[in-house]
Wavefront OBJ file of the C-alpha trace (Angstrom):
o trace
v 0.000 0.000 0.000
v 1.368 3.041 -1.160
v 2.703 5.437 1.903
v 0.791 8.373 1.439
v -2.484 6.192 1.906
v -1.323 5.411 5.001
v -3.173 8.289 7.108
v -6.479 7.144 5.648
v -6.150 3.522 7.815
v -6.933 5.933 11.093
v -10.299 7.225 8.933
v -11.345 3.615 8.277
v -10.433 2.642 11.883
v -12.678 5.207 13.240
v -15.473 4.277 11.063
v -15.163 0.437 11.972
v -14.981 2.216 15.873
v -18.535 3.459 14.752
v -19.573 -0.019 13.416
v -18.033 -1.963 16.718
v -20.115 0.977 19.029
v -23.464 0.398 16.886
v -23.093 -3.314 17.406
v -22.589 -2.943 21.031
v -25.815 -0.494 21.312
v -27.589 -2.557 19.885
v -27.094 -5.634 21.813
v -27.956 -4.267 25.470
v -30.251 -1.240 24.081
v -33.257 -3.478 25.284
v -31.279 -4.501 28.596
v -32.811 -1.356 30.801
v -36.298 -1.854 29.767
v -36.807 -5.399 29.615
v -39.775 -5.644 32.584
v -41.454 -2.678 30.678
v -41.166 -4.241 27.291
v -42.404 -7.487 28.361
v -45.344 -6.652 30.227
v -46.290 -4.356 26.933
v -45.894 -7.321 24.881
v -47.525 -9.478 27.281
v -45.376 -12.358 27.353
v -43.621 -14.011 30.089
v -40.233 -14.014 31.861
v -39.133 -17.669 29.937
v -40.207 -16.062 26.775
v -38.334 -12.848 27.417
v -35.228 -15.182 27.614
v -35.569 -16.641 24.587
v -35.865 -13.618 22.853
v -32.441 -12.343 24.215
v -31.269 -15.434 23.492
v -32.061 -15.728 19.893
v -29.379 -13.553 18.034
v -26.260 -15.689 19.729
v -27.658 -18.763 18.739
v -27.692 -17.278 15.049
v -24.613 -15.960 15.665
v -23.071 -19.468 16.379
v -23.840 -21.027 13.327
v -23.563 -17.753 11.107
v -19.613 -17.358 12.407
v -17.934 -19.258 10.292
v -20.209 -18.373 6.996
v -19.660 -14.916 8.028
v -15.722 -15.487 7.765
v -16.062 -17.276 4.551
v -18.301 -14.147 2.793
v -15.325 -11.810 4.246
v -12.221 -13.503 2.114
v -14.948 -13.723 -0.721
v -16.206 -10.134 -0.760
v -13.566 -7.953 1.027
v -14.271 -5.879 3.771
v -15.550 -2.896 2.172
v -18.956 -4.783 1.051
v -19.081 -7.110 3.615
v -19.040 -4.753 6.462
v -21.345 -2.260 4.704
v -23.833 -5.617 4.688
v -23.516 -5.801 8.517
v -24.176 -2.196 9.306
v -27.221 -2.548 7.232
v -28.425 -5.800 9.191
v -27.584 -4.792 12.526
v -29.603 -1.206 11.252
v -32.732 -3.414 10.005
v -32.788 -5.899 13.321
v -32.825 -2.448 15.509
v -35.382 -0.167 13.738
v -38.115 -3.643 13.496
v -37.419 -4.228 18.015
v -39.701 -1.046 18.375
v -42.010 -2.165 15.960
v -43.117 -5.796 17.205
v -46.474 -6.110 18.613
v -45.655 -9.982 20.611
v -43.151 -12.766 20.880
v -42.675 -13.458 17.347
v -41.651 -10.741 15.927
v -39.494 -9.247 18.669
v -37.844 -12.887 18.479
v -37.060 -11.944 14.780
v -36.070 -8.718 15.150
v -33.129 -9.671 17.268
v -32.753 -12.887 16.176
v -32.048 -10.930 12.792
v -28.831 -9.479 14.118
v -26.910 -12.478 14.810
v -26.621 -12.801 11.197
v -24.744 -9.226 10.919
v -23.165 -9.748 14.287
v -20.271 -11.795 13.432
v -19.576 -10.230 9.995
v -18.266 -7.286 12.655
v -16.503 -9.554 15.220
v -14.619 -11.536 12.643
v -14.132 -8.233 9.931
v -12.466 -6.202 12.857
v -9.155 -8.515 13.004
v -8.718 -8.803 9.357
v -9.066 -4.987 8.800
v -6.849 -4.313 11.593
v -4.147 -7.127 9.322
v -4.828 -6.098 6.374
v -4.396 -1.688 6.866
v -1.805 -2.050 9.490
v 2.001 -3.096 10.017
v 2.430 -5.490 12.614
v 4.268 -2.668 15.515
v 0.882 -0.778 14.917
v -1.998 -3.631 15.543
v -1.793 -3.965 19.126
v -2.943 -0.198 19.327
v -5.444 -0.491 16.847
v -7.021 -3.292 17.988
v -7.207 -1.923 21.302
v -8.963 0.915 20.233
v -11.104 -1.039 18.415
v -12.478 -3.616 20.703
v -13.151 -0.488 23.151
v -16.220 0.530 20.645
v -18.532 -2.558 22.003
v -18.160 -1.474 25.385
v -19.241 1.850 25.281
v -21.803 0.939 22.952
v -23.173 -1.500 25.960
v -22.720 1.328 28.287
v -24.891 3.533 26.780
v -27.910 2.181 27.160
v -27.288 1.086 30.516
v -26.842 4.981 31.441
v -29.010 6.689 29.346
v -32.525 4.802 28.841
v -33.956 5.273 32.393
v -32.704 8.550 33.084
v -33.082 10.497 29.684
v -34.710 9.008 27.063
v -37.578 7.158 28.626
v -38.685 10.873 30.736
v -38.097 12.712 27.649
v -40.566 9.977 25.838
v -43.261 9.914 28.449
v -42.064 6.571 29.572
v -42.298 5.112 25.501
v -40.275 2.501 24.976
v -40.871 2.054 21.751
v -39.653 5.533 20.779
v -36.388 5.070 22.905
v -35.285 2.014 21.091
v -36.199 3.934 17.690
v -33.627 6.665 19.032
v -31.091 3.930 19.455
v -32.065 2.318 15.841
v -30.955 5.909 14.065
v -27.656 5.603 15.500
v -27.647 2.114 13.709
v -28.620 3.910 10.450
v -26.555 7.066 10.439
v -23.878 4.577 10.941
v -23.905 3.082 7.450
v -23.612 6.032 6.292
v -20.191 6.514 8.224
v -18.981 2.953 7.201
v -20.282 3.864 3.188
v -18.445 6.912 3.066
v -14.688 5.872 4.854
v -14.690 2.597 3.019
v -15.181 4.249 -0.653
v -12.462 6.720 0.238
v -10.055 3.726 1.645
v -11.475 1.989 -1.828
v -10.464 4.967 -3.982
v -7.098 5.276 -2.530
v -5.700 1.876 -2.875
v -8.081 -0.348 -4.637
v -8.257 -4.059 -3.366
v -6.594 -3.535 -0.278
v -9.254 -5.736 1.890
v -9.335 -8.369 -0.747
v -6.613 -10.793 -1.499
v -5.219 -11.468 -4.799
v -5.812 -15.134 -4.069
v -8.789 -16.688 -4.456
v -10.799 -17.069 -0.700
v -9.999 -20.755 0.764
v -13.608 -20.946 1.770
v -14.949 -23.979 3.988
v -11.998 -26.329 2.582
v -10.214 -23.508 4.439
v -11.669 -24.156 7.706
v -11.169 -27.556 7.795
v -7.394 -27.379 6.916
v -6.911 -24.747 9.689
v -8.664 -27.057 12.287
v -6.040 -29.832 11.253
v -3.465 -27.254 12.675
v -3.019 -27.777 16.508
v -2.024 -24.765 17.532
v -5.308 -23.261 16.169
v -7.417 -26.214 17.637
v -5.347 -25.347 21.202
v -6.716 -21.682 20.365
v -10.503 -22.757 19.620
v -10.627 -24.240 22.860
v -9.381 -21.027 24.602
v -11.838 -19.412 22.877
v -14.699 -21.376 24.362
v -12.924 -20.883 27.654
v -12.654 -16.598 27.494
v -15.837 -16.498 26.306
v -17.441 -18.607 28.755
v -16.472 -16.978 32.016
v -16.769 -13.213 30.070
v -20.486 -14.294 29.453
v -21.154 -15.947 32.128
v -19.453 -13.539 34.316
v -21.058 -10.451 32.643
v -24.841 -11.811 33.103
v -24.534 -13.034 36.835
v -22.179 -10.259 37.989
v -24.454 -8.080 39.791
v -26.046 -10.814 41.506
v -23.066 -12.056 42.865
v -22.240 -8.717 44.003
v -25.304 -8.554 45.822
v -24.516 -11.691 47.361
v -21.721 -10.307 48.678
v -23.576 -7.766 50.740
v -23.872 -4.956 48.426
v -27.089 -2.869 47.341
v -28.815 -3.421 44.487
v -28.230 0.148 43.635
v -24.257 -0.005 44.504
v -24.050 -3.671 42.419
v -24.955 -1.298 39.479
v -22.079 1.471 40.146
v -19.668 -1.627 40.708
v -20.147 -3.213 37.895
v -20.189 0.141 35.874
v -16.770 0.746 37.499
v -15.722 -3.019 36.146
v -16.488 -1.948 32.676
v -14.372 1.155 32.733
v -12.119 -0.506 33.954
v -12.206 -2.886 31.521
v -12.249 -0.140 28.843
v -8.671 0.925 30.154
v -7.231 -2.638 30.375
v -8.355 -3.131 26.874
v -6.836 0.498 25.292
v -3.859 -0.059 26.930
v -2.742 -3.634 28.145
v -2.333 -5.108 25.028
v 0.185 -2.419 23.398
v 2.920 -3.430 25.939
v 2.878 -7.161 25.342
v 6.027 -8.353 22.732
v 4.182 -10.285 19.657
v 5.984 -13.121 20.437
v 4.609 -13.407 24.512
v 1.072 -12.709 23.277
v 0.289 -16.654 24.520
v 1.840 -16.345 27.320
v 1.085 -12.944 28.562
v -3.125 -14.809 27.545
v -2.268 -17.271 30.365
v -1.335 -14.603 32.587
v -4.379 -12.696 32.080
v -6.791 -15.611 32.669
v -4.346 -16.284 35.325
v -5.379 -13.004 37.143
v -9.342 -13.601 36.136
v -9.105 -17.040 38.250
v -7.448 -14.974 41.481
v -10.218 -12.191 41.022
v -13.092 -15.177 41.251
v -11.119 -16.601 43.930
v -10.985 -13.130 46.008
v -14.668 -12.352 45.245
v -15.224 -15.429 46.862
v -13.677 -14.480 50.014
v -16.117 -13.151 52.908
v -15.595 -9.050 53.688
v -16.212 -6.058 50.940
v -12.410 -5.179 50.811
v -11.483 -8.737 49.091
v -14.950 -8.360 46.798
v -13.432 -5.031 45.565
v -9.995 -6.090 44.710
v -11.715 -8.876 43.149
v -12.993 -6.793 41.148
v -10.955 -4.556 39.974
v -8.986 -6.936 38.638
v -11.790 -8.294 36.847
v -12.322 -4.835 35.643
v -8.127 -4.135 34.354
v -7.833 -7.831 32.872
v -11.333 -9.023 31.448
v -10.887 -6.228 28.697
v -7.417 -7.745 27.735
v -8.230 -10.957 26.929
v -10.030 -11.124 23.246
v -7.129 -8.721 21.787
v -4.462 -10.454 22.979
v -6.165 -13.745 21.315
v -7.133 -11.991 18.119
v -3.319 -10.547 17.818
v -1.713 -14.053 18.419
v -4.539 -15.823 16.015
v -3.089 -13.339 13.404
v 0.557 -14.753 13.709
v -0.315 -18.703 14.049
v 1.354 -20.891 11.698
v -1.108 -21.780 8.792
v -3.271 -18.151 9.326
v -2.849 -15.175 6.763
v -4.355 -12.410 5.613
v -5.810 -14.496 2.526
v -7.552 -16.972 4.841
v -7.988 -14.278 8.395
v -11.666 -13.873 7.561
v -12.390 -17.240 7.613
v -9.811 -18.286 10.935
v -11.904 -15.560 12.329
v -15.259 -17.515 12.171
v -13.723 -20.435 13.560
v -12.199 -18.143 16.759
v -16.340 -16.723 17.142
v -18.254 -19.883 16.927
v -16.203 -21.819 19.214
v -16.247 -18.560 21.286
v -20.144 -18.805 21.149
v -20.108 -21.878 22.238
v -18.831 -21.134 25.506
v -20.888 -17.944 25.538
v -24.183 -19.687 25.138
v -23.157 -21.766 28.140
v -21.674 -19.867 30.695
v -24.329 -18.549 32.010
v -26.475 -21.158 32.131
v -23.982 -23.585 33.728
v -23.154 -20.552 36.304
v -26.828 -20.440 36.685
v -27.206 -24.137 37.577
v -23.883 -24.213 40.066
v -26.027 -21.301 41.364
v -29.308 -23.149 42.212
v -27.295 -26.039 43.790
v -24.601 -23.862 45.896
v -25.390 -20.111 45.673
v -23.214 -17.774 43.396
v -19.625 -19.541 44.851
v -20.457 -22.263 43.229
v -21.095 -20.734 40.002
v -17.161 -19.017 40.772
v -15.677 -21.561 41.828
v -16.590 -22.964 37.920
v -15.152 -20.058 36.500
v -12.120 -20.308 38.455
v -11.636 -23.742 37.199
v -12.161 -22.257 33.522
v -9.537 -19.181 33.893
v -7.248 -21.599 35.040
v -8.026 -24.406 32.468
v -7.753 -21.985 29.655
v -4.545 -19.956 31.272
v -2.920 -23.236 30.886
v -3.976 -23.680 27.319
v -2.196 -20.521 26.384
v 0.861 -21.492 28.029
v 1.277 -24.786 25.964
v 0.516 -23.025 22.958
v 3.174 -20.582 23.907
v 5.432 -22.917 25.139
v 4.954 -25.357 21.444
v 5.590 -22.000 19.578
v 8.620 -21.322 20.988
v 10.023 -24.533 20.096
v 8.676 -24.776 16.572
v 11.351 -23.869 13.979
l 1 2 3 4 5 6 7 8 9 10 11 12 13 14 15 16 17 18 19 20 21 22 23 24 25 26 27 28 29 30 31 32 33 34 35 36 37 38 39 40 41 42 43 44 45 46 47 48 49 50 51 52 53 54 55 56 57 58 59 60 61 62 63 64 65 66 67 68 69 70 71 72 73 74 75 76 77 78 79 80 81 82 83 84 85 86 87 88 89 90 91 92 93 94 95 96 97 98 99 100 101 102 103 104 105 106 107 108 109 110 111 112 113 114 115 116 117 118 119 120 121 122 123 124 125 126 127 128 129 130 131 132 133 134 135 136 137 138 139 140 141 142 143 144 145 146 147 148 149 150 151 152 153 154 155 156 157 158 159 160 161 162 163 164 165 166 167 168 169 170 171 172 173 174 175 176 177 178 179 180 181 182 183 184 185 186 187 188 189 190 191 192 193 194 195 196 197 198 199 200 201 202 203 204 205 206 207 208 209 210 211 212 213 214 215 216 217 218 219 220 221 222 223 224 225 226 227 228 229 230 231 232 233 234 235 236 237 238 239 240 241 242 243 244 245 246 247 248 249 250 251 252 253 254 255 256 257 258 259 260 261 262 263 264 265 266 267 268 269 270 271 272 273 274 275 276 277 278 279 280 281 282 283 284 285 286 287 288 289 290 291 292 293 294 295 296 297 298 299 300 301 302 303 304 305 306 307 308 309 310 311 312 313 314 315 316 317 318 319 320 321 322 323 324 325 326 327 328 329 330 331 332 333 334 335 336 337 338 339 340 341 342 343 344 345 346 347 348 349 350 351 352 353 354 355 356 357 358 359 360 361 362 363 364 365 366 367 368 369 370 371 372 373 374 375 376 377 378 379 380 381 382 383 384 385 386 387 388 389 390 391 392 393 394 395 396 397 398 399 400 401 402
């Protein structure tokens, strides 16, 4: 790529920024108002469930398709198709009548939700060098935070007063964010497109599902498909359940909710900055370290008195944020993975990510019923520290590989 088109990578950065934040919005956007939205709708509690529940189950089995369109189509088209998807599932939420169609609605964006989590990575390869993607990625992966906090912060104190308590028109407010952000995403990727043509798309021709199935041959990716399952399984897990187990510990209902706002932040920071002072070649092992941490933070939750519960947590809050760059930055330099086939070793990393997301919180949920929330930690204490020592062998087998 010719130098002076350099600058323009920070434009498209920022625009995929805008793409990451509308993706995050959009997932928790119905969070704050689920009791009013359900009793509107008139369906029950299980229902409600399986209507939040309906977009990662799409997600898991639209992953690896989602990787395969990337190679194929470039990043440019394919990432314009999720904006518009993600745009589509948010404006039809406000305008479902029952279960059905607020099931579709969200179900709809687990088919534009991975073509985000997997296109991130491979634009981050693909428009910058190596000393530069720890930053960027960084940066990136902040968006979907903020984009969960907003809701959080915003629907019960601003928008649903200044609606006379509609929900309907708040979640239309959060929709044209959605839209305006295609827009964003059309206009940085045609000016990235103008200045050097091709860029997201390989001269090769896209390994497609063939693709898949030679990098799941490769151990060192199946050792990182595992740890995938692993992160994601205690982050979702630990994300749903959080402020009950803060409760548990003795907290208000109304301080749980500042906590784990702090723990976000937190994580916000650990994410912008952890990752850019970790050597390429220690991202495995600096993974194990991080989980490593995420396992003592369970364990010191655990412990009886607020002072251990809040050192628990903050080092939930610096580390939890760490963990999925550091993995996408060492999937990016595994033997077998390149730019030409990134899109579709992306897919692979998200659906067996899902699959630990689907489950962690249920499993928590069960340890839960049979022994209170320390059960449920006490499982994802035995995850960090299963999956910190996945990272280690894989670090350890790269370093002797010639």
């Amino acid at each position: 790529m010719n130098p002076h088109h350099q600058r323009y990578r920070w434009v498209l950065l920022g625009a995929l920024w805008m793409v990451y934040f509308s993706f995050g919005l959009t997932v928790l956007s119905m969070a704050p108002l689920l009791e009013t939205i359900r009793a509107d709708l008139g369906i029950s509690k299980g229902a409600m469930g399986a209507v939040l529940g309906a977009w990662p189950l799409v997600y898991l089995v639209s992953a690896l398709p989602a990787g395969t369109l990337i190679d194929k189509l470039g990043l440019r088209h394919s990432l314009a198709i999720a904006t518009v998807i993600i745009a589509i599932s948010a404006l039809l939420r406000p305008l479902a009548g029952d279960f059905w169609p607020m099931f579709g609605a969200v179900a709809m964006f687990g088919l534009g939700g991975p073509l985000v989590s997997v296109g991130a990575p491979k634009l981050v390869s693909v428009w910058f060098a190596e000393e530069e993607r720890a930053l960027a990625m960084s940066i990136t992966l902040t968006a979907p935070t903020i984009g969960n906090v907003l809701p959080l912060v915003t629907a019960n104190s601003v928008l649903m007063p200044a609606f006379d308590q509609n929900w309907r028109t708040t979640l239309l407010v959060y929709a044209l964010v959605a839209v305006a952000v295609i827009a964003i995403w059309l206009a940085a990727a045609t000016v990235a497109e103008r200045v050097a043509p091709g860029a997201d798309r390989s001269q090769q021709s896209s390994p497609g599902f063939a693709g898949a199935w030679q990098l799941l041959g490769l151990r060192p990716v199946q050792n990182l498909l595992l740890m995938a399952i692993g992160m994601f399984f205690f982050g979702h897990a630990l994300n749903g359940w959080l402020p009950t187990v803060i409760e548990d510990r003795g907290f208000a209902s109304s301080t749980a909710g500042y906590l784990v706002g702090a723990v976000i932040s937190l994580s916000i920071v650990g994410a912008l900055f952890g990752p850019r002072l970790i050597p390429a070649h220690r991202r495995f092992a600096a993974l194990g370290a991080v989980m490593s941490v995420l396992g003592t933070a369970t364990i010191l939750i655990m412990i009886e008195g607020r002072p251990s519960t809040l050192a628990g947590l903050v080092l939930v809050g610096l580390s939890r944020g760490m963990a999925a760059p550091i993995a996408l930055l060492g999937m990016m330099l595994l033997p077998g993975v390149s730019q030409r086939n990134l899109g579709v070793a992306g897919g692979l990393f998200f659906t067996a990510g899902e699959i630990g997301g689907v489950t962690g919180p249920i499993l928590f949920g069960v340890m839960a019923d049979v022994g209170g929330s320390t059960a449920g930690l006490v499982l994802l204490t035995a995850v960090a520290a299963t999956t910190a020592a996945l990272a280690l062998a894989l670090q350890s087998s790269l370093a002797r590989a010639p």
